[in-house]
ChimeraX commands (.cxc) that place a marker at each C-alpha (Angstrom):
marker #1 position 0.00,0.00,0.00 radius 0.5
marker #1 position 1.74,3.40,-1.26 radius 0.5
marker #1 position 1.18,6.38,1.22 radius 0.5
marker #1 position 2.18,9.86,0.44 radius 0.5
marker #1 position 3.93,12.38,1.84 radius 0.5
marker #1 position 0.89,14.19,3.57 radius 0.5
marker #1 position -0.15,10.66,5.12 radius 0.5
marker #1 position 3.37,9.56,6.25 radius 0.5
marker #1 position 3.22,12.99,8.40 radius 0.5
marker #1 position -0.20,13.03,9.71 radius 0.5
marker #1 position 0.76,10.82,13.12 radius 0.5
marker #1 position 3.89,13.05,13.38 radius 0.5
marker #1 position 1.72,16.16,13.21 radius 0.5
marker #1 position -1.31,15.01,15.38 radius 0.5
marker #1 position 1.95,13.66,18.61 radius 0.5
marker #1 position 3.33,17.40,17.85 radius 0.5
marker #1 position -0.17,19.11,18.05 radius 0.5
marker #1 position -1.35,16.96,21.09 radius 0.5
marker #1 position 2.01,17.69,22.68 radius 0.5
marker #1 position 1.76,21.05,22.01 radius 0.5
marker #1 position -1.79,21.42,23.44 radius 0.5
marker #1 position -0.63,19.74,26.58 radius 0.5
marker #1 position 2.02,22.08,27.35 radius 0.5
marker #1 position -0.19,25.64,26.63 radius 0.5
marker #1 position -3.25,23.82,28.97 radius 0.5
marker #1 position -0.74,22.72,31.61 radius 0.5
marker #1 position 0.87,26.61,31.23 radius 0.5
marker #1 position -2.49,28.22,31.46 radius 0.5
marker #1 position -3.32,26.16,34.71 radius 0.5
marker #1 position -0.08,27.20,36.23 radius 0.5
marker #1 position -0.34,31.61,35.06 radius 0.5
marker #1 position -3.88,31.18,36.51 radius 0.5
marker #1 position -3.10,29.41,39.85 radius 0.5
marker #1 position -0.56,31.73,40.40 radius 0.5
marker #1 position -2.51,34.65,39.87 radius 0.5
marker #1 position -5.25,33.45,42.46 radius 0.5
marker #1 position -4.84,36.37,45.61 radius 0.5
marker #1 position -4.93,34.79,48.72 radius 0.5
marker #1 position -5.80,35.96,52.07 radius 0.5
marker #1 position -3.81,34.56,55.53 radius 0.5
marker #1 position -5.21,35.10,58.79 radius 0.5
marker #1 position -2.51,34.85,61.55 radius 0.5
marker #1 position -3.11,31.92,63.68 radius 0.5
marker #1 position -4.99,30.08,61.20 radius 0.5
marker #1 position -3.60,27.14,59.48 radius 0.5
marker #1 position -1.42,27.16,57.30 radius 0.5
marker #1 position 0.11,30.60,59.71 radius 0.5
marker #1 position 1.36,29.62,62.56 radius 0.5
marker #1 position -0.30,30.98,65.52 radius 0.5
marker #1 position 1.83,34.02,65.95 radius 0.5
marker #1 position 3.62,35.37,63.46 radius 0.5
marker #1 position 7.46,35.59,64.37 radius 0.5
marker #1 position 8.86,38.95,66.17 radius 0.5
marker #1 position 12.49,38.70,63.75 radius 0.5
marker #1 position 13.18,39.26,60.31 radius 0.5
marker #1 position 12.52,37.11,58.01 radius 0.5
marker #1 position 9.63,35.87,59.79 radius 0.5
marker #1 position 6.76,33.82,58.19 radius 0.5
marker #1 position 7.22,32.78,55.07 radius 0.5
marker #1 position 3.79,33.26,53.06 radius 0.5
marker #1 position 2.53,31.16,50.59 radius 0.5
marker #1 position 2.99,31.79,46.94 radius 0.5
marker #1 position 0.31,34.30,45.73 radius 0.5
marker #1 position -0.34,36.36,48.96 radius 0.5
marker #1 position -2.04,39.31,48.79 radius 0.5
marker #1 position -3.81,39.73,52.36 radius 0.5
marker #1 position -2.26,39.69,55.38 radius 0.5
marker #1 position -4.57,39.79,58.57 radius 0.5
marker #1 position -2.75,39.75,62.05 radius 0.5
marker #1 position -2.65,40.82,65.48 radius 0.5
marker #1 position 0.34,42.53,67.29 radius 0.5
marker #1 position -1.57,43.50,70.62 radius 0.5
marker #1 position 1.02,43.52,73.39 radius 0.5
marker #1 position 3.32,45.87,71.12 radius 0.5
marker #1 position 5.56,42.93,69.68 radius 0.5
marker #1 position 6.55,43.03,66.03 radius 0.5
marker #1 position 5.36,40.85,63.18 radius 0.5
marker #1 position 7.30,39.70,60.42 radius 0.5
marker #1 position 6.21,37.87,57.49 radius 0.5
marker #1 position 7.80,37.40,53.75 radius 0.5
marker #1 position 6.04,37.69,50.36 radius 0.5
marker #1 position 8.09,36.10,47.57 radius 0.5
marker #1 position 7.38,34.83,43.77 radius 0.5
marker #1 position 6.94,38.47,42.81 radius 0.5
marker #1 position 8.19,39.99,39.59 radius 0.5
marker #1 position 10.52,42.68,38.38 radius 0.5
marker #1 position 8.69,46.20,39.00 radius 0.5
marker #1 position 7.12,48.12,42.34 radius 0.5
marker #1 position 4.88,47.28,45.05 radius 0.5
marker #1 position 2.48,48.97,47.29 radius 0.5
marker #1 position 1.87,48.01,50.90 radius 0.5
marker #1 position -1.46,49.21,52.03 radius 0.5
marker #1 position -2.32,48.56,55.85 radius 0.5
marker #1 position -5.60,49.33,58.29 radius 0.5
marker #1 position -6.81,48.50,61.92 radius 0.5
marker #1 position -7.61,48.99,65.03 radius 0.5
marker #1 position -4.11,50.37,66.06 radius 0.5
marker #1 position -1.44,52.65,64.65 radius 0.5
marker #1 position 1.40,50.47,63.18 radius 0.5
marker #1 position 4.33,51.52,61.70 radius 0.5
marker #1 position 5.64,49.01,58.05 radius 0.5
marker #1 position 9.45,48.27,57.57 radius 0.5
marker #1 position 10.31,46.88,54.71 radius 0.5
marker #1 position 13.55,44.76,53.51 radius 0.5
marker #1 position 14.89,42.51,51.07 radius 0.5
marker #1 position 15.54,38.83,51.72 radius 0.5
marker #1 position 18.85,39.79,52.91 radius 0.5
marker #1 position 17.77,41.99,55.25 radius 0.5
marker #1 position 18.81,45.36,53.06 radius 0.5
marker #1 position 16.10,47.93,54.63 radius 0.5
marker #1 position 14.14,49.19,51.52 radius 0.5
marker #1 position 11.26,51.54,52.94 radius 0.5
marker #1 position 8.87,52.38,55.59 radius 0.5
marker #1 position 5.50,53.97,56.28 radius 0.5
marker #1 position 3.20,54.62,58.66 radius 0.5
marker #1 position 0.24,52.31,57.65 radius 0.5
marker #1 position 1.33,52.23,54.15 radius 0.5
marker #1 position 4.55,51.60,51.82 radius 0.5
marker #1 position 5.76,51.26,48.71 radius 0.5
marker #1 position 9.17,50.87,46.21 radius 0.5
marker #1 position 11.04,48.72,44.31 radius 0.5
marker #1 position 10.85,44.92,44.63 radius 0.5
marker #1 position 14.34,43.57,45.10 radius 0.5
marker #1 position 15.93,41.04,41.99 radius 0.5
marker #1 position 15.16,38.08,44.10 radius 0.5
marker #1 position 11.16,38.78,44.27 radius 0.5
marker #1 position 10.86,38.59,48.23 radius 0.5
marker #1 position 9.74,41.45,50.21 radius 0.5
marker #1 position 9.93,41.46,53.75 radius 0.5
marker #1 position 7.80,42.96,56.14 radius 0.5
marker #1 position 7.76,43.84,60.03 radius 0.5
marker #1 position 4.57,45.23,61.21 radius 0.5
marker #1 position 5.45,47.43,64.46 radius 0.5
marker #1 position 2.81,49.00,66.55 radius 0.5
marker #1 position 3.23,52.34,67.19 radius 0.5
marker #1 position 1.62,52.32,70.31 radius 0.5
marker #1 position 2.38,49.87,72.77 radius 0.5
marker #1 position -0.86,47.91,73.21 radius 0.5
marker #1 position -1.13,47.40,69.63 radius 0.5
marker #1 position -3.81,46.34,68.05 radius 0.5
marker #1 position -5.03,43.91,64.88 radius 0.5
marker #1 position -4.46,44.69,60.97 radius 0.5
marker #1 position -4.64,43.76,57.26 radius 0.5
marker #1 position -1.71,44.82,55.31 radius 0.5
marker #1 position -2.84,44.38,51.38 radius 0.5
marker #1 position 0.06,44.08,48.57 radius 0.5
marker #1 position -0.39,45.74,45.38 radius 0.5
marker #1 position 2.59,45.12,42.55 radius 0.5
marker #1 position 3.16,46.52,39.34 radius 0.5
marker #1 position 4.95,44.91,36.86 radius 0.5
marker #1 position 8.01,47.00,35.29 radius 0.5
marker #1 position 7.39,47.97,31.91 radius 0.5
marker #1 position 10.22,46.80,29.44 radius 0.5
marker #1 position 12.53,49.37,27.79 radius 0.5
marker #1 position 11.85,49.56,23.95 radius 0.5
marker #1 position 15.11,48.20,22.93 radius 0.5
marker #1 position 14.14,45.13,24.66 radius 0.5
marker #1 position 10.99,44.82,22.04 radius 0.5
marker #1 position 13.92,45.44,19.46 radius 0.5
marker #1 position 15.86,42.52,20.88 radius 0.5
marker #1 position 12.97,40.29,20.97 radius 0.5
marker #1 position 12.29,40.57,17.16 radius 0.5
marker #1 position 15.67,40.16,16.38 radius 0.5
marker #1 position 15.18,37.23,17.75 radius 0.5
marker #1 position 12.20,35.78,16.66 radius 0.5
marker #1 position 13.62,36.80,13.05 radius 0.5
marker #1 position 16.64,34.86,13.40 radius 0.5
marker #1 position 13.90,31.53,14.60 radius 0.5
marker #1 position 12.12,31.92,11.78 radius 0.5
marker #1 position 14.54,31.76,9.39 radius 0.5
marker #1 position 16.65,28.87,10.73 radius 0.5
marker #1 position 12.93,27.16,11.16 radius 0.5
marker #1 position 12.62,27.97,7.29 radius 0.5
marker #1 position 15.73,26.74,5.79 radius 0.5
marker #1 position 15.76,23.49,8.38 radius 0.5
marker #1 position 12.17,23.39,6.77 radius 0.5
marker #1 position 13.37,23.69,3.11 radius 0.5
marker #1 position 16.50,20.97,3.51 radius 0.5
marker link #1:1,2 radius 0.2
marker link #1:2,3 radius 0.2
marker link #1:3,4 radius 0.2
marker link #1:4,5 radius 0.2
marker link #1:5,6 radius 0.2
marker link #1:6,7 radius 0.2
marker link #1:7,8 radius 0.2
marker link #1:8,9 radius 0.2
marker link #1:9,10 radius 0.2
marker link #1:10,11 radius 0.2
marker link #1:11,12 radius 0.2
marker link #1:12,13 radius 0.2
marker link #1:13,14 radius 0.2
marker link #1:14,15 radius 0.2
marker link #1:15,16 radius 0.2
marker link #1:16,17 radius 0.2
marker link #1:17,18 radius 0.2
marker link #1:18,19 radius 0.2
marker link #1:19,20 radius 0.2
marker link #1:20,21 radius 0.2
marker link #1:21,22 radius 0.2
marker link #1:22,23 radius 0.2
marker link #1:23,24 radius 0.2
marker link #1:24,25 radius 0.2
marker link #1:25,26 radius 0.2
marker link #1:26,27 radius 0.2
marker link #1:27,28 radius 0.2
marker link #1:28,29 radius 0.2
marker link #1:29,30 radius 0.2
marker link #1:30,31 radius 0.2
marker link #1:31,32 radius 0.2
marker link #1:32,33 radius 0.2
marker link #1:33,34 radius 0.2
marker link #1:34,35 radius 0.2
marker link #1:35,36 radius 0.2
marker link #1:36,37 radius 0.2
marker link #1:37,38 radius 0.2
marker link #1:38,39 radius 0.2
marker link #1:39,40 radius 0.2
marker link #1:40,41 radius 0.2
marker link #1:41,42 radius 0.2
marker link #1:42,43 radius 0.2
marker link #1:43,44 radius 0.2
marker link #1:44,45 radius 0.2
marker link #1:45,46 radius 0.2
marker link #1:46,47 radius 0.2
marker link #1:47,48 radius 0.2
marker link #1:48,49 radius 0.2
marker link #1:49,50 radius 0.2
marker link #1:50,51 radius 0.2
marker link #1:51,52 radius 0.2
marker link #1:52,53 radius 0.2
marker link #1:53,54 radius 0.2
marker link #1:54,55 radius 0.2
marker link #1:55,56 radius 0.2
marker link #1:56,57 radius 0.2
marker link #1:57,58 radius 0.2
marker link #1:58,59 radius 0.2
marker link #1:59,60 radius 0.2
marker link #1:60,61 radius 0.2
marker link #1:61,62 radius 0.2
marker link #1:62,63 radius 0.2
marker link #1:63,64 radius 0.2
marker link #1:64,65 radius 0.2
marker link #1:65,66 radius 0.2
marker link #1:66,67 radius 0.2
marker link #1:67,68 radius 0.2
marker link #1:68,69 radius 0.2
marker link #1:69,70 radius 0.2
marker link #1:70,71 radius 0.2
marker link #1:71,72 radius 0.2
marker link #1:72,73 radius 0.2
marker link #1:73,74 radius 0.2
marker link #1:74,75 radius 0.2
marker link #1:75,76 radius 0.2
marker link #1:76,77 radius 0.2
marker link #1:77,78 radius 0.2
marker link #1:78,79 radius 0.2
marker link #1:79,80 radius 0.2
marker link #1:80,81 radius 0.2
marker link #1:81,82 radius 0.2
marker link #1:82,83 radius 0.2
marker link #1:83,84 radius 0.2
marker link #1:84,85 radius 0.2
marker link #1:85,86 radius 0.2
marker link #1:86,87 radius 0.2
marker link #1:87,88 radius 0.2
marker link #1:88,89 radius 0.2
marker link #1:89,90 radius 0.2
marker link #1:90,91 radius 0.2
marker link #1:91,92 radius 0.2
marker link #1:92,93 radius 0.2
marker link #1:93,94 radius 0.2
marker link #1:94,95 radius 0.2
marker link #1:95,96 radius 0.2
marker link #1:96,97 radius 0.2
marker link #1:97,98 radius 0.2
marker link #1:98,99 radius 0.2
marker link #1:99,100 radius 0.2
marker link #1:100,101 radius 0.2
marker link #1:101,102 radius 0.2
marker link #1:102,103 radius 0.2
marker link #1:103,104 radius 0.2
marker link #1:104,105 radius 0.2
marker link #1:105,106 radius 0.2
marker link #1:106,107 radius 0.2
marker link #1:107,108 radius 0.2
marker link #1:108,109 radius 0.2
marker link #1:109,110 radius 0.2
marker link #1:110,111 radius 0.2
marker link #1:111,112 radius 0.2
marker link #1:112,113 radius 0.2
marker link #1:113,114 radius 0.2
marker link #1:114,115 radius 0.2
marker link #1:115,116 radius 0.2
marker link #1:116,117 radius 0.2
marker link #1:117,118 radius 0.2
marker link #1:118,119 radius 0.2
marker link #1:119,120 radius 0.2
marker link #1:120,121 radius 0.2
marker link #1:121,122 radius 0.2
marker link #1:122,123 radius 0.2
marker link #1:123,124 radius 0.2
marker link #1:124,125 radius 0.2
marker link #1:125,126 radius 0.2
marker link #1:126,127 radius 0.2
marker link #1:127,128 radius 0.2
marker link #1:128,129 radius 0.2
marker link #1:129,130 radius 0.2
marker link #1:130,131 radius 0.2
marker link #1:131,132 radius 0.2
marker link #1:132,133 radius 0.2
marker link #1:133,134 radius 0.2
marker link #1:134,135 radius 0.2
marker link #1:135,136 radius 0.2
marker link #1:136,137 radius 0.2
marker link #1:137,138 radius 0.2
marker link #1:138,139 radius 0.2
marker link #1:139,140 radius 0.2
marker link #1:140,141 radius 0.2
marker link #1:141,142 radius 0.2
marker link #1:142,143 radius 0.2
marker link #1:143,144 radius 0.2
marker link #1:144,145 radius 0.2
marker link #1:145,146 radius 0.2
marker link #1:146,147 radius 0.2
marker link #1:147,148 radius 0.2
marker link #1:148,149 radius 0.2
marker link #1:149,150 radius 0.2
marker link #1:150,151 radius 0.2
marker link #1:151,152 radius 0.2
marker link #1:152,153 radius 0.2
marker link #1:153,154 radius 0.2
marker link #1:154,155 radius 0.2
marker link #1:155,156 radius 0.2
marker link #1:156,157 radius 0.2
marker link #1:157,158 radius 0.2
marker link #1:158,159 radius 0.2
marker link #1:159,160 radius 0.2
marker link #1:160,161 radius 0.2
marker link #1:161,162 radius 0.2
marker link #1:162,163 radius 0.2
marker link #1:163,164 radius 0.2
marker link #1:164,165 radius 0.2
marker link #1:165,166 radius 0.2
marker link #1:166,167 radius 0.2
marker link #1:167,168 radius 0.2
marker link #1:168,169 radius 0.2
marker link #1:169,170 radius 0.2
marker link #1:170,171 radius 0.2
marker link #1:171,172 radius 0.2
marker link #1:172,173 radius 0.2
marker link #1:173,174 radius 0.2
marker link #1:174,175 radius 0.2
marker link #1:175,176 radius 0.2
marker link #1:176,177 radius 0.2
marker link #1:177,178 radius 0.2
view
């Protein structure tokens, strides 16, 4: 039985199409689980029941946005966002008590502080870290919300990019041609 060309490649094509439609749903599921906000409520599972009083404190889980604690008694909490991008970030706190934000990098550079807000550059590595002080000395509970913003690329980095997607196309073409 003689087969031609177009039917010798149709399994090849249908492994690379199903292949290829496995990785883009399997990327999709990933972008969209990481871009699911979550809340954590200290002393709630999976926080621990106080959040730690030294840098680098609680480490939150990927996708963090909310942070709802209690420092009554005047102690400090710390806690660490990381998996963020390249670009700024905005800390935006409330409660029933003044508190003071300091911010720092995972290596304990000091980046910023506010008094129930913040905001500045996030550090190369993505992790912010944050120590929630009260500013009187009873205390009191909060929310501390994080707000990023991703840095916008310089145009010679479009430039770059379609230099490079040029230069795939055409070694796709003459590998293609051969």
């Amino acid at each position: 039985m003689a087969t031609n060309a177009a039917g010798a490649n149709a399994p090849k094509s249908a492994g690379n199409f199903s292949r290829t439609l496995l990785a883009t749903t399997c990327l999709t599921v990933a972008c969209s689980a990481s871009a699911v906000a979550g809340t954590i409520f200290e002393g709630v599972a999976p926080a621990p029941s106080d959040f730690p009083n030294f840098p680098n404190g609680y480490a939150l889980p990927g996708g963090t946005t909310l942070v709802i604690g209690d420092n009554s008694g005047g102690d400090a909490d710390y806690f660490e966002f990381f998996g963020l991008g390249a670009g700024t970030f905005m800390l935006i706190g409330e409660g029933s008590g003044s508190f003071f934000l300091d911010v720092f990098s995972d290596s304990g550079s000091f980046i910023t502080e506010g008094f129930f807000s913040s905001s500045g550059t996030i550090p190369n590595d993505g992790k912010l870290v944050v120590g929630v002080f009260a500013a009187e000395e009873i205390g009191g509970s909060y929310a501390i919300s994080l707000a990023t913003q991703p840095a916008v690329p310089e145009p010679a980095t479009f430039g770059g990019v379609g230099v490079a997607l040029a230069a795939g196309a055409l070694a796709w073409r003459r590998k293609r041609n051969q």
